[in-house]
C-alpha positions as CSV (number, residue, x, y, z in Angstrom):
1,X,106.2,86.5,104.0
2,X,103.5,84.5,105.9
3,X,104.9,81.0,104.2
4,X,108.6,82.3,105.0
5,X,107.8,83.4,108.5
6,X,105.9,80.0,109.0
7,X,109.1,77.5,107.5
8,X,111.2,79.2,109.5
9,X,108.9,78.0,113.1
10,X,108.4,74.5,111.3
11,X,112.7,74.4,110.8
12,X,112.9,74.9,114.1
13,X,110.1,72.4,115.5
14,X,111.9,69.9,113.3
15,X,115.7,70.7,114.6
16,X,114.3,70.3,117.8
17,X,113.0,67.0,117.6
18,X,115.9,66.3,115.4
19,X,118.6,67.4,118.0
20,X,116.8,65.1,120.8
21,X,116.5,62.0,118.1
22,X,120.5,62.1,118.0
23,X,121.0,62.5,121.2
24,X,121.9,66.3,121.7
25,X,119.0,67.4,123.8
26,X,118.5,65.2,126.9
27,X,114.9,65.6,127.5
28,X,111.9,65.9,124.8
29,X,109.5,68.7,126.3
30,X,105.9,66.9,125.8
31,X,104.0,66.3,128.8
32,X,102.1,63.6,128.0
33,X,105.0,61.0,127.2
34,X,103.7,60.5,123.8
35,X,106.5,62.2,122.2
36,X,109.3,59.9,123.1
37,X,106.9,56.8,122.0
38,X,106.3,58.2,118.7
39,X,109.9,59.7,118.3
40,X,111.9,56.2,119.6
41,X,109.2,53.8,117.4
42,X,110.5,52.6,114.1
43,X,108.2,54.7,112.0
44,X,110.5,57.7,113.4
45,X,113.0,56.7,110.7
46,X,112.3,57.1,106.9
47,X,115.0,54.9,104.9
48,X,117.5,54.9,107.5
49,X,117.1,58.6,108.5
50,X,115.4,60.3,111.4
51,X,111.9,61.9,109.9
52,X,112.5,65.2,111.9
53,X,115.7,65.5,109.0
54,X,113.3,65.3,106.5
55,X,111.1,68.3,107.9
56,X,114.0,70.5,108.9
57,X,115.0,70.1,105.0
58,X,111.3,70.5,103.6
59,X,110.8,73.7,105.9
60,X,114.4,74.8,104.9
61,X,113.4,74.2,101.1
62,X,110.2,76.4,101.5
63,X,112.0,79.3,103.4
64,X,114.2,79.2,100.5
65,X,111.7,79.3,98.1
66,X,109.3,82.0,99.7
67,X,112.3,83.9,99.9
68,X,113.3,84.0,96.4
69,X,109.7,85.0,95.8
70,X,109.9,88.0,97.9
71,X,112.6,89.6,95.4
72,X,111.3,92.1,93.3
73,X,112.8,90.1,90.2
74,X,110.5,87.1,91.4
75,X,107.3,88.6,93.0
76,X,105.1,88.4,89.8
77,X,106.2,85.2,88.9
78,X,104.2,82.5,89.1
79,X,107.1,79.5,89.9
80,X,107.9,80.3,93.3
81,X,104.0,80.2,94.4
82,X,103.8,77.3,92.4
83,X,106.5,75.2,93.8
84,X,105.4,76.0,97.3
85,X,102.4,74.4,96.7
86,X,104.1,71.6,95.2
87,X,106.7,71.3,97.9
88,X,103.9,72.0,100.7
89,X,101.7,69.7,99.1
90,X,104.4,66.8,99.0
91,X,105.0,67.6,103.3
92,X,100.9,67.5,104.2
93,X,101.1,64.3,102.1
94,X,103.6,62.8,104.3
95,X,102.3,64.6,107.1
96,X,99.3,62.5,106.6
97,X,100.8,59.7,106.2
98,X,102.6,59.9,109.9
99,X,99.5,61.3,111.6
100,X,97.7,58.3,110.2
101,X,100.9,56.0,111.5
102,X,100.1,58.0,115.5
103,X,96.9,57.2,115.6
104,X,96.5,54.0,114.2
105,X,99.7,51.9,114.7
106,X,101.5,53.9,117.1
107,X,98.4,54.8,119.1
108,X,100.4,57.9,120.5
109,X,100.0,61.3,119.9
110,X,103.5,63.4,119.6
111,X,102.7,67.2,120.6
112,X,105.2,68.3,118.8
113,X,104.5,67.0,115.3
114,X,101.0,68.3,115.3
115,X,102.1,71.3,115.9
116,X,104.5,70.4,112.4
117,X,101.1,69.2,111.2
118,X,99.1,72.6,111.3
119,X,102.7,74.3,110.0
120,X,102.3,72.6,107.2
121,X,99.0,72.8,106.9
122,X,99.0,76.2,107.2
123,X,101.7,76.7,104.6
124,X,99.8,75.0,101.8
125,X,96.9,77.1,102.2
126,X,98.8,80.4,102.0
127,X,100.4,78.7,98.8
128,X,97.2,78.0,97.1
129,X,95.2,81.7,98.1
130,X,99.2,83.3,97.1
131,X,98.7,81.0,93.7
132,X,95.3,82.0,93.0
133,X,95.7,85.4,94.0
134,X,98.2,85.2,90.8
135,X,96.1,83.7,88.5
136,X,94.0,87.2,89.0
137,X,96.6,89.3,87.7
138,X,98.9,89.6,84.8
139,X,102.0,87.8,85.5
140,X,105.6,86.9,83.5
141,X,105.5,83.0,83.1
């Protein structure tokens, strides 16, 4: 529930950013004016596509998956945890990958995707306690 509840606030970080990157939001709430560098540099698109797509589909994968892993069919398996770690994994990879590209190239710091940043974070944590916590009891494979 904890990974569920927390895809659900990193969708909605990520629509947000991705509604102002295409122009549907006229104004990015940041304060510090970092956000609009980071968001209008060319490292805010990911082969041809604006990065805050790829989140809202990551987060939207994981809420789908911790989701099916709440059904009592599913709770004792150990695939859903396991591809949440997988899939989490795969976004604090990236997420790295752009934090690294805001300090170092961009030298601006976008409020908004470190928030994303701890999301993510967060959800690969509760992935690998919910995955251990399974390799502690008898499970279906």
């Amino acid at each position: 529930m904890v990974i569920a509840t927390l895809s659900l606030i990193g969708f909605f970080v990520a629509l947000y950013l991705l509604l102002w990157k295409v122009g549907v939001l006229g104004s990015l709430a940041c304060g510090t004016g970092g956000c609009e560098m980071v968001q209008t540099s060319k490292y805010a698109e990911f082969f041809g596509l604006p990065v805050a797509l790829y989140g809202m589909l990551g987060y939207l994968a994981l809420l789908v998956v911790s989701l099916l892993g709440l059904q009592p069919r599913w709770v004792m398996h150990r695939w859903p945890t396991l591809g949440l770690t997988v899939l989490a994994a795969l976004g604090v990879a990236f997420t790295a990958y752009l934090t690294y590209l805001e300090a170092a190239v961009i030298h601006a710091w976008c409020q908004w995707c470190l928030v994303s940043a701890g999301i993510i974070v967060a959800i690969l944590v509760a992935a690998v306690v919910g995955l251990r916590a399974l390799g502690h009891t008898p499970s279906v494979q």
